[in-house]
Structure formats: structure tokens, C-alpha cells
C-alpha positions as CSV (number, residue, x, y, z in Angstrom):
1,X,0.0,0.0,0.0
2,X,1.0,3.4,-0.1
3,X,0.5,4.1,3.5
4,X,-2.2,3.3,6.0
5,X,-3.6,6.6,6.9
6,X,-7.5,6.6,7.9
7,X,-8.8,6.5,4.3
8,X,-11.4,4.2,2.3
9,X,-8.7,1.6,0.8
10,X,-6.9,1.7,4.1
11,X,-9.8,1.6,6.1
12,X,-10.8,-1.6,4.1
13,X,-7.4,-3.1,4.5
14,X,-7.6,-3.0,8.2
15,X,-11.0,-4.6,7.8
16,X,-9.6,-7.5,6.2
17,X,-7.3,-7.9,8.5
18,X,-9.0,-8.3,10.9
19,X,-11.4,-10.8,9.4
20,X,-8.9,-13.1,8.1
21,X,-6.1,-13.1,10.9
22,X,-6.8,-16.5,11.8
23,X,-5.9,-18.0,8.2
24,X,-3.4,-15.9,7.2
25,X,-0.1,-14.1,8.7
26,X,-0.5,-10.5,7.4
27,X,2.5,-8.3,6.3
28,X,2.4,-4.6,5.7
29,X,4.9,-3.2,2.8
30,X,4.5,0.7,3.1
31,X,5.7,2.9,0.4
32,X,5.2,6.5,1.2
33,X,4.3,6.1,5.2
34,X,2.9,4.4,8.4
35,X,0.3,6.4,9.3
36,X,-2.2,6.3,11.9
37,X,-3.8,2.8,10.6
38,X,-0.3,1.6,10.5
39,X,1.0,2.9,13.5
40,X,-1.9,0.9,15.2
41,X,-1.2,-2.3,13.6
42,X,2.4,-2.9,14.2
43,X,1.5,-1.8,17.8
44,X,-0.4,-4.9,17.8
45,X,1.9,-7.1,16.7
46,X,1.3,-6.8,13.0
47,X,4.5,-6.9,11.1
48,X,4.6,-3.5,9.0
49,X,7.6,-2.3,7.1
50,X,7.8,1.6,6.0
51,X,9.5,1.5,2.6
52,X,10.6,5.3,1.8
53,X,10.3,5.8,-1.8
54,X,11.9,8.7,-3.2
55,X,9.9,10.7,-5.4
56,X,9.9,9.1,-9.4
57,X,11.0,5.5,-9.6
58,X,12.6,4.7,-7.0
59,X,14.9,1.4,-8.0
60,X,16.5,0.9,-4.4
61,X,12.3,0.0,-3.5
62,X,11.8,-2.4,-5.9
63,X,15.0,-4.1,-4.9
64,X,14.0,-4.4,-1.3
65,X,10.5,-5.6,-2.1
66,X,12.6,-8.4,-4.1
67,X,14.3,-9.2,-0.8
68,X,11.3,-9.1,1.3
69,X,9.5,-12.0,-1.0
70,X,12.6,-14.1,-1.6
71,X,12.8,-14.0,2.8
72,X,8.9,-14.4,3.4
73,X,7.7,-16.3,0.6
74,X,4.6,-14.7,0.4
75,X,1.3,-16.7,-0.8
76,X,-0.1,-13.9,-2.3
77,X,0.2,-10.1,-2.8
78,X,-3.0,-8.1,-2.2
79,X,-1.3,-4.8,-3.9
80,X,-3.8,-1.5,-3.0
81,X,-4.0,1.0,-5.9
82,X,-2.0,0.7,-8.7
83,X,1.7,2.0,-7.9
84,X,1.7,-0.7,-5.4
85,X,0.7,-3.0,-8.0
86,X,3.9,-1.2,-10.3
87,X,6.0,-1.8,-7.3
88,X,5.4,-5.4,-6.1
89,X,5.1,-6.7,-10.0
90,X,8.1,-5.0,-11.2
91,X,10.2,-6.4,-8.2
92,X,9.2,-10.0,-8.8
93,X,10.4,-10.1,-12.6
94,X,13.5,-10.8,-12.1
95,X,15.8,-13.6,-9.3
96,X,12.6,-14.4,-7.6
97,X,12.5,-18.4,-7.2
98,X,10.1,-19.9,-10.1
99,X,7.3,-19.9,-7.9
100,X,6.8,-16.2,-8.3
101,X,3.8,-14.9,-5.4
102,X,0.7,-14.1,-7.3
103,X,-0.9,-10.6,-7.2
104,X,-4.5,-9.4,-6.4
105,X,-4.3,-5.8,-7.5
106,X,-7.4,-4.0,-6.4
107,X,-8.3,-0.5,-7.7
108,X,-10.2,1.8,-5.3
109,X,-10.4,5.0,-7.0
110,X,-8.8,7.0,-10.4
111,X,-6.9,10.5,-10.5
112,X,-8.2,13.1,-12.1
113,X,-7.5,14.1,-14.8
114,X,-6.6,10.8,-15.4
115,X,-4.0,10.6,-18.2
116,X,-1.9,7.6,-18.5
117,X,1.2,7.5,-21.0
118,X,1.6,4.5,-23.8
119,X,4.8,3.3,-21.9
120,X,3.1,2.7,-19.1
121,X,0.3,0.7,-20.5
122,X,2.9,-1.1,-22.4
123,X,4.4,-1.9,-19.1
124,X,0.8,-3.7,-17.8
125,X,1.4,-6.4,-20.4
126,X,4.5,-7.4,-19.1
127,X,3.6,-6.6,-15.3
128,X,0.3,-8.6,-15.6
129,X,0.8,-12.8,-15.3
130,X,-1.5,-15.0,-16.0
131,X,-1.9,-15.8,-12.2
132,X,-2.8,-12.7,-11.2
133,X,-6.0,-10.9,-10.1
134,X,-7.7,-8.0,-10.6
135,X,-10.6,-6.5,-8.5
136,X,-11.8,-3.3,-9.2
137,X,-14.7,-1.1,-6.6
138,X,-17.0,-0.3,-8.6
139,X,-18.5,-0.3,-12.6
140,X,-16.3,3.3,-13.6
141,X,-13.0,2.1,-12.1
142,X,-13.0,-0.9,-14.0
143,X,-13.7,0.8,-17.3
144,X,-10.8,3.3,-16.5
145,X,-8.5,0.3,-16.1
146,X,-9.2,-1.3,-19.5
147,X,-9.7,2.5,-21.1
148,X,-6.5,4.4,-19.2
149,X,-4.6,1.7,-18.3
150,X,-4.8,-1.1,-21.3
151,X,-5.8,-3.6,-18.8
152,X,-8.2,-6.7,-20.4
153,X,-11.4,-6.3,-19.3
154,X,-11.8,-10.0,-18.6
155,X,-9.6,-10.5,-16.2
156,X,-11.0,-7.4,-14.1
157,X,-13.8,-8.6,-11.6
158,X,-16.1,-5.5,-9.8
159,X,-16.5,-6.1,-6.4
160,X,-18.3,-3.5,-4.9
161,X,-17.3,-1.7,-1.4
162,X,-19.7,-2.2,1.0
163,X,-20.5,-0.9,4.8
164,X,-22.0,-3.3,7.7
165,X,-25.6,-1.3,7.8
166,X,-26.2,-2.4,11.4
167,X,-23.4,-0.1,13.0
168,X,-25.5,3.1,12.0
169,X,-29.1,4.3,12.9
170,X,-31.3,5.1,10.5
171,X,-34.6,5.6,12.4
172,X,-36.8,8.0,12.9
173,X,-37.4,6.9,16.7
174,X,-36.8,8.7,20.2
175,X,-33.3,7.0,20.4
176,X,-32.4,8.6,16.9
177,X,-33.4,12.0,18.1
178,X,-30.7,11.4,21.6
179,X,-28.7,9.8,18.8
180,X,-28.5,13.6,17.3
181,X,-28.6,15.4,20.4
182,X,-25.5,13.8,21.4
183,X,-23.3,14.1,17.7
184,X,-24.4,17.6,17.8
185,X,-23.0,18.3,21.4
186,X,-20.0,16.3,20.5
187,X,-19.5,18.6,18.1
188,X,-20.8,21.7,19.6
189,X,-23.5,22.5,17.5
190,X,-26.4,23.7,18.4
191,X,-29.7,21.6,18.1
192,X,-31.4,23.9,15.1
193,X,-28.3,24.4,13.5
194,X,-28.6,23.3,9.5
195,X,-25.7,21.2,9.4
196,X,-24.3,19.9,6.1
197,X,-21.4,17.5,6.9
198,X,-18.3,15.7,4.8
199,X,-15.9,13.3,5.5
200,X,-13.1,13.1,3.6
201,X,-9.3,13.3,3.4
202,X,-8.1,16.6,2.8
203,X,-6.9,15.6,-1.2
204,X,-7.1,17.9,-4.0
205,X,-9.1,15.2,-6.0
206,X,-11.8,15.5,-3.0
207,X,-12.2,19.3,-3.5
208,X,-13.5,20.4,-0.7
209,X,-13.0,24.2,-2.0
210,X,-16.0,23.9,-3.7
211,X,-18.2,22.4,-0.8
212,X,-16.5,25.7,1.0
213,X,-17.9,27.9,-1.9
214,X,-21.1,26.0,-1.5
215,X,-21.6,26.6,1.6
216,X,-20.8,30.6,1.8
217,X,-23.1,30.5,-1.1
218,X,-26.1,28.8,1.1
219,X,-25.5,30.7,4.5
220,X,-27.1,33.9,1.8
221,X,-30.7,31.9,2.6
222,X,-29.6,30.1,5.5
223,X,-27.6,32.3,7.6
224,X,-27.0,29.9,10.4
225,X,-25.4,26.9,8.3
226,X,-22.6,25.1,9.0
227,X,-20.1,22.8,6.7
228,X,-18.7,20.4,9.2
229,X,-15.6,19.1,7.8
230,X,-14.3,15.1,9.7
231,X,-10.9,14.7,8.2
232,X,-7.1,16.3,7.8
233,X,-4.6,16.3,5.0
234,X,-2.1,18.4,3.2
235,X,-4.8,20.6,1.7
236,X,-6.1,21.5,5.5
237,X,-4.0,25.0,5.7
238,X,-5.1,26.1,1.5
239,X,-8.8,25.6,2.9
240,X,-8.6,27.0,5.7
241,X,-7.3,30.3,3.7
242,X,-10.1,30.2,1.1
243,X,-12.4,29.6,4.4
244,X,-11.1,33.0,5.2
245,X,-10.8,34.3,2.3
246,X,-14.7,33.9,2.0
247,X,-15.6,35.2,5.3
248,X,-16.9,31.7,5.9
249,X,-14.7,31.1,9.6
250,X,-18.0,31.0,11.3
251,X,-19.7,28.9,8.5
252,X,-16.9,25.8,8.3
253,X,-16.1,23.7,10.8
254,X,-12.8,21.5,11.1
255,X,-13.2,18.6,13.0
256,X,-9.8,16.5,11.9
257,X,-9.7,12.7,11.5
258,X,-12.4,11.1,13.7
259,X,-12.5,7.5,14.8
260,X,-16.4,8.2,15.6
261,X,-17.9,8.9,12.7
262,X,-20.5,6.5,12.9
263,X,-21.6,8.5,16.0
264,X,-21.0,12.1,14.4
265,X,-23.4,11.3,11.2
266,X,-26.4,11.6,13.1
267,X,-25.3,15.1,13.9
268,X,-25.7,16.1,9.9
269,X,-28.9,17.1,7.7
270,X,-26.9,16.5,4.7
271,X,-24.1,15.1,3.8
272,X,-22.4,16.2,1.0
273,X,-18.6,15.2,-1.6
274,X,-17.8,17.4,-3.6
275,X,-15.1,15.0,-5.3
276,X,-13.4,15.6,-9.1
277,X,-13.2,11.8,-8.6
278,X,-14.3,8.3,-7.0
279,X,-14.1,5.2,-6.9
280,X,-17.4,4.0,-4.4
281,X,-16.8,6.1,-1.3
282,X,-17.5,4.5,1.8
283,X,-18.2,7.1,3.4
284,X,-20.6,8.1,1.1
285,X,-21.8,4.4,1.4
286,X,-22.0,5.3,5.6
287,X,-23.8,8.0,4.9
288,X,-26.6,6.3,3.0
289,X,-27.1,3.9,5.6
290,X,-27.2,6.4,7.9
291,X,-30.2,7.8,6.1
292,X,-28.9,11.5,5.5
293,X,-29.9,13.2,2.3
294,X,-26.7,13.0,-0.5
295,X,-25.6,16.0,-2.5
296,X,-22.2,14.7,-4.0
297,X,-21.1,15.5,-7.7
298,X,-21.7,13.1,-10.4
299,X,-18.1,11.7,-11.2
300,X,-16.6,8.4,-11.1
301,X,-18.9,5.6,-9.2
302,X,-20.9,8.6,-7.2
303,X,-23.8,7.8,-9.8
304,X,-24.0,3.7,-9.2
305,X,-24.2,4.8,-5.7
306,X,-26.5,7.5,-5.8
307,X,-29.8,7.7,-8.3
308,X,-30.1,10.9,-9.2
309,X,-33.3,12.9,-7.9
310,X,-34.2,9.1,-5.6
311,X,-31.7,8.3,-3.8
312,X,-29.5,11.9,-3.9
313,X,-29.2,15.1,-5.9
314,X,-26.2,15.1,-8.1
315,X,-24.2,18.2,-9.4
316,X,-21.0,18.7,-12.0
317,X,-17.4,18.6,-10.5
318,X,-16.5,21.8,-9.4
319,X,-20.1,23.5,-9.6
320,X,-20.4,25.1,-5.9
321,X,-23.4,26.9,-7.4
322,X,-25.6,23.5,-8.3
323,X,-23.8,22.3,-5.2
324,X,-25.4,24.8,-3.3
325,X,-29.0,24.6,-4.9
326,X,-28.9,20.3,-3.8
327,X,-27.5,21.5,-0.2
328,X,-31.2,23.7,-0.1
């Protein structure tokens, strides 16, 4: 993986995990960090190894990664996103023993734009072996890797994410109403306060600028609104600016990374991603089955998720004005 910060793929990772522990001894092969996933894991015992790579391709990575598989003997390589996938099939072309480990490579999400040159296409063919796996999130992610990446389309399975409905509370009971009470003085908010919530790594391919816009854009009708933002990220300080840039300090909220959100969703009237690209969010998916209203932007699998006008209100990437007229 690229590092296990508290994100969807990583997230998901940690689920598995945890759900297969008892038939398989789990390695962690880091590239860019530990994180706060991470940092949990080996604390329990879990053996995880920060790589380091240097930014562009980093040779001296693939070389360990060759190491680590001749030591461990891996049975298979569940390789997150495809650099990983890059990584751990590049180091096992070469002086590996003839029993090579097969790859899963699973695909949670796309870039945007998402340009991919004809080398490295070219380079799939010879990365891809016949034993290998591919699992991609959702219906648009495995159409970019047969359209962007020059991947065959029948070797690519769609397995969609997926949330355990149970751990949130949709109801319209007396228990949902404390439910809300107690999110909203978690978060201090008051009880009447529209609150329009997102959860999301601070990314630029999440764009939470234009939720921000959105937002400044809605407290014109609704005065007392409030974007609560659950999440961190090298973008944090940029949106703060453009927070204050708008007048908006009293309008957005920064929370940081939460290991409650189940318990903070109840807290929202809406919740809203204002993404340039997805894969199948969970926490869109956590929202849902939460019950809150969606306004998200129709990119990427946002649309197998949501049906437009049923289920959600969809709105063009970067578009805080139709963002603004779902969030009303």
C-alpha cells in the first residue's frame, strides 16, 4: 500500500485484516508512510515495514521488495491501488524463485484528470501474469483500467465496497433524536443548526473548495449553516485560507480525523462530496445507511451509488453553485 492513513482503501485493508487473521499471517509493505492505521497495527503485533520511496521511480524500493519476497515467501500479494501494484510486479520479474507470489491488485479509486502515457500501458502487459488478479470497486473504475490503463477487461472482476448497515441508525425513533442530540453536542452545534457534513481526506481530487464555496453561497438563505468538515490532510491549511478568504470562519467547521464517525453522522442534515473523482466512497456508502440526504457530484462511481433525484441530488465537479441549490 501506499501508506495506512485513515482513508477508504486503508480503512478496508484493516477490515480484512481483521477478518482473516486466523488463516493468514499479514505483512504490511509501506511505500510512502505508516500512518495512523499503521502505526496501530504494528503496535499490535502486525509486522509493518515503512519503505521510503523517493519521489519518481525509486529502483532501491523495488530491490527491497525483491528481498522481502525471496525471505517471506509470500502466498499472495494483495497490492492497494496501482503504484503498489507497479512496485510489487516490477520487483518480482527478475531472481525471484520460479514460484513467483501471485498478485491481487485492487483498484479503489482514479486520479483526475486521469491521463496515462503509452509506456506505461505497455508496461501492464508485461507486469500482468496470468496468475494474477484484478478486483476493481465499482462499474467506472474498471472501465478506466481497460480504457486508461490497457488492462483486459476479462480478467477485471467488480466487487463492490460495501458498509456493515447495522453499526449506523437510521430511524426516525426517540433513540435517533438522543442519537443527534448527542453528535451535535459532540460537536458543539447547536440543536437547530442546518448542518451539512463531509468526510473526507483533505486531497485535492476530494475538493473540498468547492463544498467551502457551496456553503458561503447557502448561508445567503440560511444564515446559520454550518459545513462540518471530519478529516485532515495536506490541503487542510489552502482551505482554511479560502475559508477565510470567504468570510466563511463561522460557517466551516474543522473537525480533523475522527474514529467516531458513525456516531457524528447523526449530527448532519446533509451530507455532501464534492469530489473531481471516485471510486465508491464508503463514506458516502456510511452516509446512506445512515439515512442522511446525499448532495455529491456526479463523477466516477458517485452515480452507481446515488440515483439521481431518488436516492441523492447530483451536481457537476466543481459546480459550488448546483452544489449549493442540492445542499437547499
Amino acid at each position: 500500500m501506499h501508506r495506512l492513513d485513515r482513508a477508504g482503501a486503508e480503512v478496508l485493508a484493516d477490515q480484512i485484516v481483521r477478518e482473516l487473521s486466523g488463516e493468514f499471517r499479514f505483512a504490511f509493505w509501506l511505500l510512502d508512510g505508516v500512518g495512523a492505521i499503521g502505526r496501530g497495527l504494528r503496535e499490535q503485533g502486525f509486522d509493518v515495514v515503512e519503505l521510503g520511496r523517493r519521489p519518481g521511480l525509486d529502483t532501491r524500493v523495488i530491490r527491497r521488495l525483491r528481498a522481502m519476497m525471496r525471505q517471506d515467501r509470500p502466498a499472495v500479494i494483495h497490492a492497494h491501488q496501482y503504484t503498489p501494484f507497479f512496485y510489487a510486479a516490477a520487483a518480482r520479474l527478475t531472481r525471484l524463485p520460479a514460484a513467483a507470489p501471485p498478485i491481487l491488485f485492487t483498484e479503489h479509486g482514479r486520479h483526475y484528470p486521469d491521463v496515462v502515457s503509452a509506456k506505461r500501458r505497455l508496461a501492464n502487459r508485461v507486469l500482468l501474469r496470468r496468475q494474477d488478479r484484478i478486483t476493481a470497486v465499482g462499474g467506472f473504475v474498471r472501465d478506466a483500467l481497460v480504457e486508461r490503463e490497457g488492462l483486459p477487461g476479462d480478467r477485471i472482476e467488480v466487487v463492490y465496497n460495501a458498509v456493515d448497515a447495522d453499526g449506523f441508525d437510521a430511524g426516525q425513533d426517540a433513540s435517533s433524536q438522543a442519537m443527534r442530540e448527542s453528535a451535535r453536542a459532540t460537536l458543539g452545534l447547536d440543536p437547530d443548526t442546518p448542518v451539512v457534513m463531509q468526510v473526507a481526506r483533505f486531497h485535492p481530487v476530494k475538493d473540498h473548495a468547492t463544498s467551502i464555496r457551496a456553503i458561503a453561497r447557502v448561508r445567503k438563505e440560511l444564515p446559520s449553516a454550518v459545513l462540518a468538515l471530519i478529516g485532515d490532510g495536506p490541503e487542510r491549511t489552502n482551505l482554511e485560507a479560502l475559508t477565510h478568504e470567504l468570510g466563511a470562519d463561522d460557517a466551516v467547521r474543522f473537525y480533523g480525523v475522527r474514529s467516531d464517525v458513525a456516531d457524528l453522522l447523526p449530527a448532519a442534515d446533509v451530507f455532501a462530496l464534492s469530489s473531481l473523482s471516485e471510486g465508491v466512497s464508503l463514506t458516502l456508502l456510511e452516509a446512506m445507511a445512515a439515512g442522511l440526504p446525499i448532495a455529491a457530484t456526479d463523477v466516477g462511481g458517485n452515480p452507481e451509488v446515488v440515483e439521481h433525484g431518488q436516492t441523492g441530488l447530483l451536481s457537476p465537479r466543481r459546480d459550488a453553485g448546483s452544489l449549493a441549490v442540492n445542499l437547499l
